[in-house]
C-alpha positions as CSV (number, residue, x, y, z in Angstrom):
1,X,8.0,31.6,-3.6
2,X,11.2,32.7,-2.0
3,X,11.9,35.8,0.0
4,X,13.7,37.3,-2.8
5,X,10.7,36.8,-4.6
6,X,8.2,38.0,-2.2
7,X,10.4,41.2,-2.2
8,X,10.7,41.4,-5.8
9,X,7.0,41.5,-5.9
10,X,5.2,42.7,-2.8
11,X,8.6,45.0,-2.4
12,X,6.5,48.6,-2.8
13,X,3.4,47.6,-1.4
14,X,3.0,50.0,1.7
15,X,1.9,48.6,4.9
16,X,0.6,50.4,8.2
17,X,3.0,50.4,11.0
18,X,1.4,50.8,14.8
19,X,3.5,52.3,17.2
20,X,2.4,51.3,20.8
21,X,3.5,53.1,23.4
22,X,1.6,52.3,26.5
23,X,-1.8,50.6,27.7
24,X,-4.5,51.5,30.2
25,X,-8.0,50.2,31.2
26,X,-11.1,53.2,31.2
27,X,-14.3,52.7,32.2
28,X,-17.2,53.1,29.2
29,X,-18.0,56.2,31.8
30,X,-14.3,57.3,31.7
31,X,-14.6,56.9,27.8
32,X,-17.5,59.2,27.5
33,X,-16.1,61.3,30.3
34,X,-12.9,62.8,28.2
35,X,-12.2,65.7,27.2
36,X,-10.0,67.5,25.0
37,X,-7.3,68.3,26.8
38,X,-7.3,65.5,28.9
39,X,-3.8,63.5,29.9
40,X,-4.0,59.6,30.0
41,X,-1.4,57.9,31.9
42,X,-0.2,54.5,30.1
43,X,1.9,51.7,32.1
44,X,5.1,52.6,30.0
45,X,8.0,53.5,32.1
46,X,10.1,56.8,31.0
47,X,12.3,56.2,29.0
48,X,11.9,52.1,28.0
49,X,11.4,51.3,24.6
50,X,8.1,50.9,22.9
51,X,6.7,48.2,20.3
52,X,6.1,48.7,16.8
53,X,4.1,46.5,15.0
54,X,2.6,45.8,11.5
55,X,-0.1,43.9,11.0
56,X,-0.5,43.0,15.1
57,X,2.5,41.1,15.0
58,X,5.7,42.8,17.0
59,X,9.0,43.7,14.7
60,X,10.7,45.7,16.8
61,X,11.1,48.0,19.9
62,X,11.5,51.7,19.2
63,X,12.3,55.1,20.8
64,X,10.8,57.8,19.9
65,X,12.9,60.9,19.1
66,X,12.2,64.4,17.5
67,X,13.6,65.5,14.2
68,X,12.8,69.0,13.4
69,X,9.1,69.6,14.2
70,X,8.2,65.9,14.0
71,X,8.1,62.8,16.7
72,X,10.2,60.6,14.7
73,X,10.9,56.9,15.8
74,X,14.3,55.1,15.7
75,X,14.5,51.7,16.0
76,X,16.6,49.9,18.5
77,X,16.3,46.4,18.2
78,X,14.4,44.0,15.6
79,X,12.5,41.3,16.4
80,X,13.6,37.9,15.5
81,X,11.9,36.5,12.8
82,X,9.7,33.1,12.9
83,X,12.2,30.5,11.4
84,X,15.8,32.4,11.9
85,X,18.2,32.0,14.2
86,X,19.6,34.1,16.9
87,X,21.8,35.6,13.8
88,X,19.4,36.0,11.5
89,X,19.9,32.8,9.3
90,X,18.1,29.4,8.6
């Protein structure tokens, strides 16, 4: 089965993107200890991209931007898929 056929066929099905934006390490105690309200500082710098992924596997870095009333993500760069080359080909 080629990609045109994987397309063809699997085209429609939908599939959960995960936007990541930052990690941090809490204690179980911290964990119990939150509050709504409370602000969690991640180790993503201002302003750098973030990673979206599907299906834990990385397919591109994002920025997040705001279209109306909603956080809205644009992507920036696409990750290089396993078996291309640098432009995209066999």
């Amino acid at each position: 089965m080629d990609a045109a056929d994987v397309l063809q066929r699997f085209g429609d099905l939908q599939f959960p993107i995960e936007a990541e934006v930052g990690n941090l390490v809490l204690t179980i105690g911290e964990v119990f200890a939150l509050k709504e309200g409370a602000v969690l500082e991640t180790d993503h710098p201002v302003g750098a991209p973030f990673t979206l992924r599907a299906g834990g596997a990385e397919i591109a870095a994002a920025e997040v931007v705001v279209i109306g009333e909603c956080l809205s993500v644009r992507v920036k760069h696409l990750a290089q898929k396993p078996g291309s080359g640098e432009n995209g080909t066999h």
